[in-house]
C-alpha positions in Angstrom: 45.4 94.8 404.9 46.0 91.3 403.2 42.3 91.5 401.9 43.2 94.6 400.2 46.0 93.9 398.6 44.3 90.3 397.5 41.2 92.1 395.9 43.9 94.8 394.8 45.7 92.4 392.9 42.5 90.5 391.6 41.4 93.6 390.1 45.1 94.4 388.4 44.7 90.6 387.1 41.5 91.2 385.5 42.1 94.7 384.2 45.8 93.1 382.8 43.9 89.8 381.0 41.0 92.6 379.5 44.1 94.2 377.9 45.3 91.4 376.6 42.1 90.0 375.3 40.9 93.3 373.4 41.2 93.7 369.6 44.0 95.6 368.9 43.1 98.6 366.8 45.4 99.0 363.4 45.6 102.9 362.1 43.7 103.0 359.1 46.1 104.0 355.6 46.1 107.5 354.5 44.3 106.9 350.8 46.0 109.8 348.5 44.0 108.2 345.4 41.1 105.9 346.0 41.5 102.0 344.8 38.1 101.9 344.0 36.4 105.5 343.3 33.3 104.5 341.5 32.0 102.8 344.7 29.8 104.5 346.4 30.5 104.6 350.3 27.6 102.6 352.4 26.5 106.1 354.2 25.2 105.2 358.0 21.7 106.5 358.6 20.3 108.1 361.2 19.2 105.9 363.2 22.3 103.8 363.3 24.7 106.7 363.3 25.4 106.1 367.3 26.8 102.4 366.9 30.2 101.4 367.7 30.7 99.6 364.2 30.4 103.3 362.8 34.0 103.7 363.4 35.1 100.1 362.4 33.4 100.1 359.1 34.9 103.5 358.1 38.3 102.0 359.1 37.2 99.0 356.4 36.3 101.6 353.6 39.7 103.3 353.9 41.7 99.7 353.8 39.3 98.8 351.0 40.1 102.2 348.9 44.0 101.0 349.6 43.5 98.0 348.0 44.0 95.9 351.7 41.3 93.3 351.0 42.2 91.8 354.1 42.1 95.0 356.6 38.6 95.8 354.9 37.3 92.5 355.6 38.3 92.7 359.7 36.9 95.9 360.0 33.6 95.0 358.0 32.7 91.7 360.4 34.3 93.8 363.5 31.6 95.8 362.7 29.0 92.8 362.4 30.4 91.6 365.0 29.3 94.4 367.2 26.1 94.7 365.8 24.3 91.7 363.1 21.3 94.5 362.3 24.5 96.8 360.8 23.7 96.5 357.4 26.1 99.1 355.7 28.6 96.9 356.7 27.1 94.0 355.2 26.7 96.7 351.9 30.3 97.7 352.8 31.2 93.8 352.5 29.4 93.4 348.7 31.4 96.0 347.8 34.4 94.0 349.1 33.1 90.9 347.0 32.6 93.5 344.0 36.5 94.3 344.4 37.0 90.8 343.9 34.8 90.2 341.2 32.9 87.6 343.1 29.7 88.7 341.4 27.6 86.4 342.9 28.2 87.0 346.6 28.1 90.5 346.0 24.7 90.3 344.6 23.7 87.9 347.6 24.9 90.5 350.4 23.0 93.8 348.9 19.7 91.7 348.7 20.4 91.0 352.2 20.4 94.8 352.9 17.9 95.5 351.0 15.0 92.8 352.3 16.1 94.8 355.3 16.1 98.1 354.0 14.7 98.7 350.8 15.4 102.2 350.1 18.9 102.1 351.0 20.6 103.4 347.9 24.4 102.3 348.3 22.9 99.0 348.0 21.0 99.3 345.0 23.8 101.1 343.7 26.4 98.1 344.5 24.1 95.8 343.4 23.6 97.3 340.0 27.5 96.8 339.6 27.1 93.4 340.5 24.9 92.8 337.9 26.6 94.4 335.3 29.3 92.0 336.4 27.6 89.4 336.2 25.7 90.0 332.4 22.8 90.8 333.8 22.1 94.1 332.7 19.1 94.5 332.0 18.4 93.9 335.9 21.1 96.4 336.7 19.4 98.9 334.8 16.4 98.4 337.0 18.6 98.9 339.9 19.7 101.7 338.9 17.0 103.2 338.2 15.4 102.4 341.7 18.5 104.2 343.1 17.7 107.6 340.9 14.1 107.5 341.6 15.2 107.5 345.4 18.0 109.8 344.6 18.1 112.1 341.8 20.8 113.9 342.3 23.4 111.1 341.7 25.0 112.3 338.6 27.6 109.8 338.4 25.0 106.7 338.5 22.8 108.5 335.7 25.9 109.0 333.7 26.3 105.2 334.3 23.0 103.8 333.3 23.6 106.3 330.1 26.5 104.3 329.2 25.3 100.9 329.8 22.1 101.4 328.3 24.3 102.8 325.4 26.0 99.3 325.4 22.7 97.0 326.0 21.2 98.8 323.3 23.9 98.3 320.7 24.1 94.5 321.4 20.4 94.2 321.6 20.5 95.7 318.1 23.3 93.6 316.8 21.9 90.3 318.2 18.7 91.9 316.5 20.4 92.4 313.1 22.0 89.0 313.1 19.0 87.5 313.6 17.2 89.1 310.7 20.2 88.1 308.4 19.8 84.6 309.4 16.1 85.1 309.0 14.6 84.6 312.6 12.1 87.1 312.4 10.7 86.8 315.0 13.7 86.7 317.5 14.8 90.0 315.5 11.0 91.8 316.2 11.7 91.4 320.1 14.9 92.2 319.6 14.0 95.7 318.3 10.8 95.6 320.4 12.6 96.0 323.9 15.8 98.8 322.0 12.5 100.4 321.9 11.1 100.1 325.5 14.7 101.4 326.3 14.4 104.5 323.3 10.8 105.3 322.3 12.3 108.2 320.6 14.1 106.7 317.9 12.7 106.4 314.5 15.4 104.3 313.2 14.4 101.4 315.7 10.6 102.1 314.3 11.7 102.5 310.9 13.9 99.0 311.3 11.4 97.2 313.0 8.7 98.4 310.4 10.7 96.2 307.7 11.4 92.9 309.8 7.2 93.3 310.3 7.0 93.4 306.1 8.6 90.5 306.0 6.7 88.6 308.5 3.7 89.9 306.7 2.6 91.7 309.5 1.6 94.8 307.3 -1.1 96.8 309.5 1.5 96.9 312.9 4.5 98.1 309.8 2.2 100.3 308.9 1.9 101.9 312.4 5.5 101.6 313.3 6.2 103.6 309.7 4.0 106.3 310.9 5.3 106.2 313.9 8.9 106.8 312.5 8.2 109.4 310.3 6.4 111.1 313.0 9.5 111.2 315.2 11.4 112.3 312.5 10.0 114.5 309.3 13.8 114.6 307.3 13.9 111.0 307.2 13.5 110.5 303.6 14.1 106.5 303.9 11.0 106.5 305.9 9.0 107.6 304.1 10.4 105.7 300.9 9.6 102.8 302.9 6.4 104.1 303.9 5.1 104.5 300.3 6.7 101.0 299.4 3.7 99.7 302.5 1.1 101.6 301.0 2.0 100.8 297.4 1.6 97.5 298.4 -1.5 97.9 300.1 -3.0 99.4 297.2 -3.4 102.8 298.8 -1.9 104.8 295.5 -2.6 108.3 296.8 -1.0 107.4 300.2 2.2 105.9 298.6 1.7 109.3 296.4 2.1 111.5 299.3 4.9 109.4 300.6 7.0 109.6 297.7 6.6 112.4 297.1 7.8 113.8 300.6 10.9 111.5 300.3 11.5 112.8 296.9 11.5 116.5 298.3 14.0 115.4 301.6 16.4 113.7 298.6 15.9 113.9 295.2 16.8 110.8 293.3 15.8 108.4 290.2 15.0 106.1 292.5 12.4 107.9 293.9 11.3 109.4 290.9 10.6 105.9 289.5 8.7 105.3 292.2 6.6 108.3 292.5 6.0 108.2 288.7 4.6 104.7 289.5 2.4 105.3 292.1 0.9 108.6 290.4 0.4 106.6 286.9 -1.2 103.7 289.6 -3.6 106.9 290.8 -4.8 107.3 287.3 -5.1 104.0 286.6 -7.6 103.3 289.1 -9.2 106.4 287.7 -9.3 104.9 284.3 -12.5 102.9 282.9 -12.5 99.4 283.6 -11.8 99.0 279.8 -8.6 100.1 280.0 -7.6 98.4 283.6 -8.9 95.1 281.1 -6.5 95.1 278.6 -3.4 94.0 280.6 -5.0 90.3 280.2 -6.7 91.0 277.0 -5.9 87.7 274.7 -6.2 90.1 272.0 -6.7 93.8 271.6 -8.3 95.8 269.6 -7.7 99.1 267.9 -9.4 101.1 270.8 -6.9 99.7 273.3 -4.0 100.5 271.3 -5.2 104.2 270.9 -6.6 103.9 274.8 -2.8 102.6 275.8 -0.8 104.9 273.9 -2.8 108.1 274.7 -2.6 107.6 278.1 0.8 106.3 278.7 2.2 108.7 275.6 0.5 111.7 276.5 2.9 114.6 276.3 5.0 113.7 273.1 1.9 112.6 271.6 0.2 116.5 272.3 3.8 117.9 271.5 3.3 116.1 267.7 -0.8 116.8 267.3 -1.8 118.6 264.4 -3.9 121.4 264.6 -6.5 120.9 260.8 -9.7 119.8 261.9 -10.2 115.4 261.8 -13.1 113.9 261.1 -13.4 110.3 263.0 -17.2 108.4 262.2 -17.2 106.3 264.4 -15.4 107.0 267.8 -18.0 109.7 269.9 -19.3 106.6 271.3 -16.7 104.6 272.2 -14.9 104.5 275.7 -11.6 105.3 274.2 -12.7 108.3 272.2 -10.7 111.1 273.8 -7.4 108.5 273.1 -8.7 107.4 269.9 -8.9 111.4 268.7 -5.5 111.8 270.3 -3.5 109.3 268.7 -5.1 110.2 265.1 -4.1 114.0 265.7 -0.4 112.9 266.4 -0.5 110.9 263.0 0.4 107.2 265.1 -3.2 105.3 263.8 -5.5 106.8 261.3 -9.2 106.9 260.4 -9.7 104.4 256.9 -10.5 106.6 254.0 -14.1 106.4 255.1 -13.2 108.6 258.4 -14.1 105.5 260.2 -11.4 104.6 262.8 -12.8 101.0 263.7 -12.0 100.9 267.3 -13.0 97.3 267.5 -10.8 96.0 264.7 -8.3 93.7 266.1 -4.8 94.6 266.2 -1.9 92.4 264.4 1.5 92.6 265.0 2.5 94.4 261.7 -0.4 97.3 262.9 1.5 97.6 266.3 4.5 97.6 264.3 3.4 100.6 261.8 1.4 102.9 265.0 5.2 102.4 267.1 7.3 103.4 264.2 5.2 106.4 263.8 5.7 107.2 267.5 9.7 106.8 267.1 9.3 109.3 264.2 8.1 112.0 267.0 10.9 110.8 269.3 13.3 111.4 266.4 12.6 114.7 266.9 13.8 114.9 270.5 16.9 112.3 270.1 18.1 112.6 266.6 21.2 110.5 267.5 19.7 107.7 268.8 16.8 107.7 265.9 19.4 107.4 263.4 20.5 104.0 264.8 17.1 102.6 264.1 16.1 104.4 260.8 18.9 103.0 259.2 18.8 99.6 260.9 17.8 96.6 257.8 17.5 93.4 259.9 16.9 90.1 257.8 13.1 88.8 258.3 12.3 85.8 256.7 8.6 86.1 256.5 8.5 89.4 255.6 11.1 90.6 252.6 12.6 94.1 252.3 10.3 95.4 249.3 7.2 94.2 251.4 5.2 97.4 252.0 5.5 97.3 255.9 8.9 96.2 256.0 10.2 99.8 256.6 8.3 99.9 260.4 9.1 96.7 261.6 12.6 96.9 260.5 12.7 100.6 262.4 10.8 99.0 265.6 13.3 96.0 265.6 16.2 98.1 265.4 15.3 100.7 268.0 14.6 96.9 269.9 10.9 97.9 270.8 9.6 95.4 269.0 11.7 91.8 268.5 11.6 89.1 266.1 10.0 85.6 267.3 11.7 82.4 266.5 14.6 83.6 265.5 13.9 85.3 262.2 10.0 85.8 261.6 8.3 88.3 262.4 5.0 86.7 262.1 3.1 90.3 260.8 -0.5 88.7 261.3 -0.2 87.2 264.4 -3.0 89.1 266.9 -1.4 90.9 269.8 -2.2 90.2 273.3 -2.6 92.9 275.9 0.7 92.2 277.6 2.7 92.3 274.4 1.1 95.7 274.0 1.8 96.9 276.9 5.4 95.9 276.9 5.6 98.1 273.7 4.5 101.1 274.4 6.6 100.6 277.9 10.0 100.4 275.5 8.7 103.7 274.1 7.8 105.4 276.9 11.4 104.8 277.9 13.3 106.1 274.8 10.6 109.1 275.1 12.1 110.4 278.3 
């Protein structure tokens, strides 16, 4: 009878001293409105859903989502405690460190969980916050995208990874931008280089990166990246302005043609105009004997150039004054610049001597440039009569060549209407021979009061 109540007593003793040593168990808070709704609960899997720390580290979520730092953290090493290998309590704890904005401990507890399991996507998730905390976010876009790929139907992290690829790519760009201003060209190419990777859609990144290449002289991978923007996007006029600027400079004429001309359509504009105008008078210059391409460096030209350069560039308002009576030219038929040379002598801007002979080969002084210009502001007169009677009644003071002289009446006309200027001053030196850039500068001041 003693015995039994000795071993009665014993076993009272021990089950009193196992109460008192147990853990005691603190209700979890009711959460009404989640601390911390953007984390994403460490779900148990399968084949760790019959673990004691199950309960314990949903106990830790709910003081977590209360904001009880410290209740979270109990529950989430009661839970370790009962079993090391329970990693969503270890995930559960990085999203503790997240709450706390230790960054770095957070990142170091979800690559714990996922060296031991690499698929488990609260992890990844988690650890893509940390990162994003951290600046690295180009690594938590990687994350996240590892999560997706394993699940696809988390909305709420693709909705993330929108945004902060959104934000990455802006300050990509602007660190881009900044650096193309300061002129690290290269910095700004991998700049736009990785917006890119990240939007391979974009023809404004192309477009962008197109010029920093132009200026790096990089012209061939421009060219491509132009293409490539225009491509994406056929209304971008800019484009292909920029793409005809490339191939303008390339010497491709009919390409910068096309170009232009598609820009011009998106947006009309004088800009564009100008440019196309260029590039199409570029097309017909190639097409032009190598006579004509010459006399841009001539020293001197002769009176087949000056016929050759104001028939082409003068075309329409020299066809609009051309006389129908038949002409008789000698000496032309066989001379490159024959069809300009018959051209200009219909429009009354050079004639044949009284021989009929034109002498294409004479050379040309600066009082015959100044006569065969004057004559082409008397067609313009026609068109502008405002303007023209600015220059006809202009009398500038010339000292080597007085007012009764006989050509005095052209060059005072071509001075006035500033096509043609006096040199040092006040001479106008009418026998001076006239180079092919001098000639060319001419009929360029005509061409413009002609449109």
């Amino acid at each position: 009878m003693r015995t039994s109540r000795l071993v009665l007593g014993a076993v009272a003793l021990g089950l009193a001293l196992s109460a008192g040593c147990a853990r005691p168990v603190e209700p979890p808070p009711v959460v009404s409105a989640p601390r911390y709704p953007d984390f994403m609960f460490p779900s148990v899997p399968t084949e760790l859903a019959g673990e004691a720390a199950v309960a314990g580290q949903q106990r830790g979520w709910q003081f977590l989502q209360a904001g009880d730092m410290a209740g979270a953290r109990r529950e989430f090493n009661a839970a370790l405690a009962e079993n090391r290998n329970f990693y969503p309590a270890e995930a559960a704890l990085g999203y503790l460190s997240l709450a706390d904005r230790d960054y770095a401990d957070a990142i170091a507890r979800f690559d714990r969980v996922l060296r031991r399991a690499a698929s488990y996507v609260p992890a990844l998730v988690g650890r893509g916050d940390a990162l994003v905390g951290a600046g690295r976010v180009e690594d938590a876009m990687r994350s996240f995208n590892e999560a997706l790929a394993l699940d696809p139907s988390q909305a709420d992290v693709r909705r993330r990874l929108d945004v902060i690829a959104f934000r990455n790519q802006q300050d990509v760009l602007k660190a881009a931008r900044q650096a193309v201003e300061s002129g690290r060209f290269d910095e700004a190419a991998a700049g736009y280089e990785r917006a890119i990777a990240a939007s391979p859609e974009s023809a404004l990144l192309y477009r962008e990166l197109a010029a920093i290449e132009r200026k790096q002289g990089k012209s061939d991978q421009a060219l491509s990246h132009l293409q490539k923007a225009t491509a994406l996007d056929p209304a971008d006029a800019r484009g292909f302005l920029l793409l005809g600027e490339l191939l303008e400079e390339r010497g491709d004429f009919a390409g910068a043609v096309d170009a232009y001309g598609k820009a011009e359509t998106l947006e009309p504009g004088e800009e564009v105009r100008a440019r196309l105008a260029g590039a199409r008078a570029r097309v017909d210059l190639a097409r032009l004997p190598e006579e004509f391409r010459a006399i841009a460096g001539a020293a001197q030209i002769t009176r087949g150039d000056l016929a050759a350069l104001m028939g082409v560039r003068l075309a329409p308002l020299l066809k609009a004054g051309a006389r129908e009576e038949g002409i008789v030219v000698t000496d032309a038929r066989a001379h490159w610049a024959a069809p300009w040379i018959m051209a200009v002598v219909r429009a009354r801007v050079m004639e044949p001597y009284p021989n009929h002979a034109f002498a294409p080969r004479g050379v040309v002084r600066r009082l015959d440039l100044a006569q065969a210009a004057s004559r082409v502001l008397g067609l313009i007169a026609g068109r502008r009569p405002s303007l023209a009677r600015q220059w006809q009644s202009a009398r500038p003071r010339i000292a080597d060549l007085p007012s009764e002289h006989l050509g005095y009446p052209a060059v005072a006309m071509v001075v006035g209407a500033d096509v043609m200027r006096l040199l040092d001053g006040a001479t106008f030196k009418p026998a001076q021979v006239v180079a092919g850039s001098e000639a060319i500068d001419v009929v360029t001041r005509l061409e413009g009061l002609a449109r």
